[in-house]
N, C-alpha and C positions, 0 to 999 in steps of 0.2 A: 638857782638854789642859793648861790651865796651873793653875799652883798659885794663880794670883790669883784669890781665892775667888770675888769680881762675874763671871767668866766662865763660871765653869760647870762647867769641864773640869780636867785636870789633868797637869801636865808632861808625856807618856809617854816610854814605852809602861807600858802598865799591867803588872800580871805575871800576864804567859802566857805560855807556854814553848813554843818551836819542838820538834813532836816527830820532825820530818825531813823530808824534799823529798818523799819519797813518798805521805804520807798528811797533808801539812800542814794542806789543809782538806776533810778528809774531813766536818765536821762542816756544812758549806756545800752545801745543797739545791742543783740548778738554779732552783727557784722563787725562792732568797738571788737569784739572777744575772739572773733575769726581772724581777725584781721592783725589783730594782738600776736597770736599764736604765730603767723607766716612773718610777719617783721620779728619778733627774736629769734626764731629759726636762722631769718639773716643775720642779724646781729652775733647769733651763738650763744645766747642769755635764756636765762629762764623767766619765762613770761610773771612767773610770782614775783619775781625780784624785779622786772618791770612795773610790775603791779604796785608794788610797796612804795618804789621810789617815786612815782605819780601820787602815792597816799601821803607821800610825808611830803611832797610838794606841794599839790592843789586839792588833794581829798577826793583825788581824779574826777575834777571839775573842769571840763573844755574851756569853760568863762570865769574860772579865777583869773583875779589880775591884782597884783600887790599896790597899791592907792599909790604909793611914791615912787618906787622905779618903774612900771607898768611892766615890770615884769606878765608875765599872762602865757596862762594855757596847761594842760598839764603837766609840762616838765616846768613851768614858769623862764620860758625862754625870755631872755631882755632885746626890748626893739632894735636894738642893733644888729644880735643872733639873728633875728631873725629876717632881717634885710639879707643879709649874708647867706640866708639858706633860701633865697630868692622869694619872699616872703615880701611884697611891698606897697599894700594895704595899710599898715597899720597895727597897732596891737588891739586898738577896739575892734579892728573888723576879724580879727585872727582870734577874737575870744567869742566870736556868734558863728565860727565853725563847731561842727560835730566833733567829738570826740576821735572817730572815726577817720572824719575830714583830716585831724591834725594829726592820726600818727605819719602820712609821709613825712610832714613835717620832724616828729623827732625824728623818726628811721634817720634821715639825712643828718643830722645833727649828730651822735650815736657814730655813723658808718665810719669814718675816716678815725673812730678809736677804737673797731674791732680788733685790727693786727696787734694792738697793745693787750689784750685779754680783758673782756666786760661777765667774765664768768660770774658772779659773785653781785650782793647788790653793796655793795662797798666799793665795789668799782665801778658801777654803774654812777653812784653818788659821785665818787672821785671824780667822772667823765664831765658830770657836770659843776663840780668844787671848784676845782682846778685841775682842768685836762690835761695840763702842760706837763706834768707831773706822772701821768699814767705810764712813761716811759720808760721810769724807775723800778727798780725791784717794788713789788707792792703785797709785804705782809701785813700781818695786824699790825706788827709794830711801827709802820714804813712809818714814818715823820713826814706829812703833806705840806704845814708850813707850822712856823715857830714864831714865839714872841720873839724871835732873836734870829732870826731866818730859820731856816729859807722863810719867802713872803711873808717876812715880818705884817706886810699890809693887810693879805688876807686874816692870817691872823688877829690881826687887831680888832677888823669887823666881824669877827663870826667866833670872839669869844664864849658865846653860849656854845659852841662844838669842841669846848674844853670843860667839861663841867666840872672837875678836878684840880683844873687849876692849876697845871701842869707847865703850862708854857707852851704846851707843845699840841696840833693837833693829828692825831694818825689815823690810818686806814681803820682801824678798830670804832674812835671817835664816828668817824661818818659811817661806818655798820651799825651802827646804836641806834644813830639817828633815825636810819630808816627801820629798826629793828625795832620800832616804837610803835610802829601801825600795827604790825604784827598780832594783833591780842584783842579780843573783846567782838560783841557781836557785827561792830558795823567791816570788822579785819574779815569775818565768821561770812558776813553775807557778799560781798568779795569776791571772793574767793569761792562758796556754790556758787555765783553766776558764774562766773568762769567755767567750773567745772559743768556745769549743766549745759553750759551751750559744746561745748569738749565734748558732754556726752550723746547730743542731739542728731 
């Protein structure tokens, strides 16, 4: 998600391209949406705010993959994440998995920030911002990093998660972010998959 390389992730959305309301994720199994549901159960998250933060990362596209960092996959895990979550293919070969294929993949990524509270998709952003951070009190206001610390660096790079121009970027900031998908018909059809296969 962010470009601050210790995290993992990288700014998004990655580049994947909306190909219209009507078959936008044609390419998402019911098994993506069963499967969805039993890993945030683990996790303790709400599968929507799972949802979101996949949207405002890769447009929940298995084979996003950001052209410069190769970030890739729906959380936009960086090739190094994902050596480290035993991952060691490659990020081309980890972006022609399933949807499905890759959530163990987040699950494990994810696991080891549950004990800090992933309630919320602000935190769920945070986990992948900068996780190091999740261990602090974390309201709206929490300050994650600063032009002026904390992580003056992350900061620097992910200026666009200040849009106010504040200096500062907080929990609230990265709730936005992901609070952006939220709306419009392709949030709209989303969300019935989800719910249809839930109701099946």
């Amino acid at each position: 998600m962010t470009k601050y390389p210790t995290s993992g992730m990288w700014s998004g959305p990655a580049q994947a391209h909306d190909s219209g309301v009507e078959d936008a994720f044609k390419d998402l199994s019911d098994q993506f949406f069963l499967d969805l549901r039993t890993m945030c159960k683990s996790l303790s998250c709400d599968p929507l705010d799972m949802l979101a933060v996949m949207a405002s990362q890769s447009a929940v596209r298995a084979g996003a993959q950001h052209r410069s960092s190769m970030a890739t996959g729906l959380i936009q895990l960086m090739p190094k994440t994902l050596r480290g979550l035993g991952w060691v293919d490659g990020p081309d070969s980890f972006r022609r998995l399933t949807a499905a294929e890759q959530l163990p993949y987040v699950q494990k990524y994810f696991q080891p920030f549950v004990r800090h509270g992933l309630g919320s998709a602000g935190r769920l952003y945070q986990a992948l911002f900068l996780p190091g951070t999740l261990a602090a009190d974390s309201t709206p206001e929490t300050v994650v990093c600063g032009r002026d610390g904390p992580f003056a660096d992350a900061y620097a790079a992910n200026t666009d998660l200040d849009p106010r121009g504040l200096g500062k970027i907080t929990v609230a900031d990265l709730t936005a972010r992901v609070d952006k998908v939220r709306s419009g018909p392709i949030w709209a059809q989303l969300v019935a998959r989800f719910e249809s296969v839930r109701a099946a």
